[in-house]
N, C-alpha and C positions, 0 to 999 in steps of 0.2 A: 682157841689155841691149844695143841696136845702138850700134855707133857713133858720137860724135855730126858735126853737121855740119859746124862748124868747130871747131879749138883753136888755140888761141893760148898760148905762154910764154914768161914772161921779156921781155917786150914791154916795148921803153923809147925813147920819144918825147920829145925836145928840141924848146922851139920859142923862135925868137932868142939859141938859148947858154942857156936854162932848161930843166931837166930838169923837165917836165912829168908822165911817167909815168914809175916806176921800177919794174921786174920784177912786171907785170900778169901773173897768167896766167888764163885764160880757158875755157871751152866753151861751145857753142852745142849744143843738141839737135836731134833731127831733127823738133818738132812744129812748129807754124806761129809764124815770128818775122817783124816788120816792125821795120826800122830806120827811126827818124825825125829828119830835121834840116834846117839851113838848103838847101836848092837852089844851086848857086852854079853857073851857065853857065861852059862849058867853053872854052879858048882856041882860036881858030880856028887 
């Protein structure tokens, strides 16, 4: 088995003083992945 392309653990995300994610943990494989979501222009 190779190794995969990303991992993630224990991942824990607040947003405005709410714990939104609490201890995600995660892999990504190395076959074809496309992440999809809002676009939001960058600050100059």
């Amino acid at each position: 088995m190779t190794e995969p392309l990303l991992t993630a653990q224990n991942l824990n995300i607040e947003f405005n003083g709410h714990k939104v994610v609490d201890s995600l943990s995660f892999s990504i494989g190395r076959e074809k992945v496309a992440l999809v979501g809002n676009q939001v222009p960058a600050n100059p």
